[in-house]
C-alpha positions as CSV (number, residue, x, y, z in Angstrom):
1,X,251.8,189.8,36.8
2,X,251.2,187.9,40.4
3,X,247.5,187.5,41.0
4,X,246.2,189.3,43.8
5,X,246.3,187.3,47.4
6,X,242.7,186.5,48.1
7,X,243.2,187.9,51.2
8,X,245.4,190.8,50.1
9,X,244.2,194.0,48.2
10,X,247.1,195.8,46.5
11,X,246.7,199.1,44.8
12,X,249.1,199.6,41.8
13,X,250.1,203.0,40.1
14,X,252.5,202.6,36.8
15,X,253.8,205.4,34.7
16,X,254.8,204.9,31.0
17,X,257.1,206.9,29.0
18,X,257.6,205.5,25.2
19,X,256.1,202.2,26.2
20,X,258.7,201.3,28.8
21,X,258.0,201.7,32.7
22,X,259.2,204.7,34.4
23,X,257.9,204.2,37.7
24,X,255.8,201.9,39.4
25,X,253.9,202.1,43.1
26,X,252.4,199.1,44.8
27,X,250.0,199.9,48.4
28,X,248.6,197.9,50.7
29,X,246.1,198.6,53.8
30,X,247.4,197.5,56.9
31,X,245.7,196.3,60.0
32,X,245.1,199.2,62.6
33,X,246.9,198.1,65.4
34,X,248.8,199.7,68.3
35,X,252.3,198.6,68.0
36,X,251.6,200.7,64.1
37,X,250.3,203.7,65.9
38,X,253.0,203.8,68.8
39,X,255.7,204.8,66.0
40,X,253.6,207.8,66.0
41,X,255.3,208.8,69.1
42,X,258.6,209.1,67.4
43,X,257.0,212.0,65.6
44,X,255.0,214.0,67.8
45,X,254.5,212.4,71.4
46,X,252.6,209.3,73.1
47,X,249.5,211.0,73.8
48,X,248.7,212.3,69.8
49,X,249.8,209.0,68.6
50,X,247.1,207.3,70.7
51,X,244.7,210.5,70.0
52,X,245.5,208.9,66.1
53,X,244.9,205.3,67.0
54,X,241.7,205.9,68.4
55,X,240.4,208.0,65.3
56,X,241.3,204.9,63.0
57,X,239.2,202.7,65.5
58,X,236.4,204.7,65.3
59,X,236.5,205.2,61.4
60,X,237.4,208.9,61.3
61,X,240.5,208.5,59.5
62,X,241.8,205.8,57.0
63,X,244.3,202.9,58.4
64,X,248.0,202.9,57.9
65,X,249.4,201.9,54.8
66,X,252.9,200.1,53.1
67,X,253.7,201.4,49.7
68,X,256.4,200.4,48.0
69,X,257.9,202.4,44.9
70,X,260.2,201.5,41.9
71,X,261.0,204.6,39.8
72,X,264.0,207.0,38.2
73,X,265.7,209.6,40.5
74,X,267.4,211.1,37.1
75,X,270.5,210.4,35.4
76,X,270.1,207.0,34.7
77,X,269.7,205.8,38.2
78,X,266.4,203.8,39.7
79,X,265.2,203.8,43.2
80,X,263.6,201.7,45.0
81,X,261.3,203.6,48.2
82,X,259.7,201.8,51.0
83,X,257.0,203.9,53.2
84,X,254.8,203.6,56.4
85,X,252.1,205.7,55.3
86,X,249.4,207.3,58.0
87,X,246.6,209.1,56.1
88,X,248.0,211.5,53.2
89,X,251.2,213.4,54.5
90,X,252.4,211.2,57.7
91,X,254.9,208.9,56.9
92,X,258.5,206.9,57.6
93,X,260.5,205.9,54.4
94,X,263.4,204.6,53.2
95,X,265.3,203.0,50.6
96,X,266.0,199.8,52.3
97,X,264.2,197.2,54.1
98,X,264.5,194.1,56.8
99,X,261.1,193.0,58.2
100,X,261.7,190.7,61.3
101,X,258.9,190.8,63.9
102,X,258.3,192.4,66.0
103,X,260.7,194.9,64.1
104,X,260.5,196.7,60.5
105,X,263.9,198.7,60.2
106,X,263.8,200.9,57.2
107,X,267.6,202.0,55.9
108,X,268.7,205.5,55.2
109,X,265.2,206.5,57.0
110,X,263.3,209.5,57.7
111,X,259.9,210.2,59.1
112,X,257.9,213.3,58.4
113,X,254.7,214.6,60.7
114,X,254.0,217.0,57.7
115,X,255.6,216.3,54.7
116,X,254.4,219.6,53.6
117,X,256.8,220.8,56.0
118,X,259.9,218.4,54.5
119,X,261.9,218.0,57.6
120,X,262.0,215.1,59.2
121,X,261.6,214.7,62.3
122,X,263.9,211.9,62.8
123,X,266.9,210.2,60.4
124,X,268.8,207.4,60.8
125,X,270.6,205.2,59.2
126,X,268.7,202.0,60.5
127,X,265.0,203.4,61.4
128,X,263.7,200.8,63.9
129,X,259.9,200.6,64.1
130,X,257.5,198.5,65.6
131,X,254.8,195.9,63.9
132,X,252.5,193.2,64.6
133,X,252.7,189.7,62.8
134,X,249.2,190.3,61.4
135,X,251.4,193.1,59.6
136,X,254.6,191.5,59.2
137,X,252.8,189.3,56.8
138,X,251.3,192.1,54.9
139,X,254.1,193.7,54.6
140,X,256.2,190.7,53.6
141,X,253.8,189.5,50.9
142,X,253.6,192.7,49.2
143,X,257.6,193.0,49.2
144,X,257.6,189.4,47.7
145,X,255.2,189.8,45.3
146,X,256.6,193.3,43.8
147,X,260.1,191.5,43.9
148,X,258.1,188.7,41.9
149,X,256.5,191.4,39.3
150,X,259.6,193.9,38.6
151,X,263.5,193.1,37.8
152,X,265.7,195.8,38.4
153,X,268.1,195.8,34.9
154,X,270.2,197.8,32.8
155,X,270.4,198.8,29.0
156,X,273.6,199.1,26.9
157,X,274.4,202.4,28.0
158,X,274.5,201.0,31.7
159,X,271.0,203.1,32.6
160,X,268.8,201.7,34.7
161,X,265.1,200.5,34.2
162,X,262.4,198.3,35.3
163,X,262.1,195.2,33.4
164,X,258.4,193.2,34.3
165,X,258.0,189.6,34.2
166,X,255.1,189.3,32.8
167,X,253.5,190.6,29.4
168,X,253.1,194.4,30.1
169,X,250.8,195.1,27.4
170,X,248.3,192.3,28.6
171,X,248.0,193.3,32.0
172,X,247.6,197.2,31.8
173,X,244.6,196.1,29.9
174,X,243.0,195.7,33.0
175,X,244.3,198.8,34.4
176,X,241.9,202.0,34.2
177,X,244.2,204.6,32.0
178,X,244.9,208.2,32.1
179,X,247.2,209.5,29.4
180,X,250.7,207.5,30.9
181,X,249.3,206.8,33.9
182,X,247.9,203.4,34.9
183,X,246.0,202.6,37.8
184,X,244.6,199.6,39.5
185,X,242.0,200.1,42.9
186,X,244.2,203.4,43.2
187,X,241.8,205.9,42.4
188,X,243.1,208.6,44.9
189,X,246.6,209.5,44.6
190,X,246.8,212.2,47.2
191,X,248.6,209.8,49.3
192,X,251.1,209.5,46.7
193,X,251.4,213.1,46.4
194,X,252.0,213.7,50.1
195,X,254.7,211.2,49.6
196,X,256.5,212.8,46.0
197,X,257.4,216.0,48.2
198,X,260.2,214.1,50.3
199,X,260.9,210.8,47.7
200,X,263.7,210.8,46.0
201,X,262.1,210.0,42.4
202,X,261.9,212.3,39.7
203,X,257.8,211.8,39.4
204,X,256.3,215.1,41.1
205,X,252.4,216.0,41.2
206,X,250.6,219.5,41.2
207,X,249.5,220.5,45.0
């Protein structure tokens, strides 16, 4: 498994069913900055997305957040997610990715105010946002070092699955466990559970 960056704190999440990865979530703190917080605006106005760009400033609420996800959406088939994450239940996703600043365009996208609510607020095919390069390296390192941790394969039957490239069983050792659930500096998942209410994965989580 790739060694955390020194300067780069990932969170990881992995679920196992019969000793073989069913889905896998890497997350990464970004840097509060105001080209992240003017996406905001595509979801409800100028004026609240700089009301929540302030409150990060000042500490009241957590900063933004890039998780990627890896995991089944039934009948053989594996996803892969990508989301901009704003505290627990704001968010833009989507299943593809190209990260060129100062633009991040997420394919097949949506972004949800609420996801409680699951409508989106806006859809489109290629969802242009707006970063930072402070960001754009984040965001690019994490992508590379998932890509670097996690094949994409196929069994005889043509299913798909998660292959790692590194010994599973020796890393997890360092992962603190809870029944099939392995986590890593991810000890609160409601984030994750904002998110399973408009993913496409299988993987759902008890309001």
């Amino acid at each position: 498994m790739t060694k955390k960056s020194k300067s780069l704190s990932i969170s990881k999440y992995i679920f196992l069913s019969n000793n073989s990865i069913q889905f896998v979530f890497y997350k990464v703190d970004l840097e509060i900055t105001k080209n992240i917080y003017d996406n905001l605006a595509q979801l409800f106005g100028y004026e609240k997305a700089q009301n929540e760009y302030q409150d990060a400033i000042d500490g009241d609420s957590a900063p933004p957040s890039f998780i990627i996800g890896l995991g089944s959406s039934g009948h053989g088939v594996v996803e892969v997610m990508y989301a901009l994450m704003y505290a627990e239940e704001t968010c833009f996703i989507g299943s593809g990715i190209d990260i060129n600043e100062p633009n991040l365009i997420l394919y097949n996208g949506y972004g949800y105010s609420v996801t409680t609510n699951q409508n989106a607020e806006v859809q489109a095919d290629s969802l242009l946002l707006i970063i930072d390069h402070a960001n754009e390296k984040i965001i690019s390192s994490i992508v590379e070092i998932i890509n670097s941790d996690f094949l994409l394969d196929a069994n005889e039957s043509d299913d798909e699955l998660i292959s790692p490239f590194f010994n599973l069983t020796k890393a997890l050792k360092k992962f603190k466990k809870d029944g099939n659930v392995y986590t890593q500096d991810w000890d609160d998942i409601d984030d994750l559970a904002g998110l399973s209410r408009v993913w496409p994965f299988t993987l759902s989580f008890d309001d």
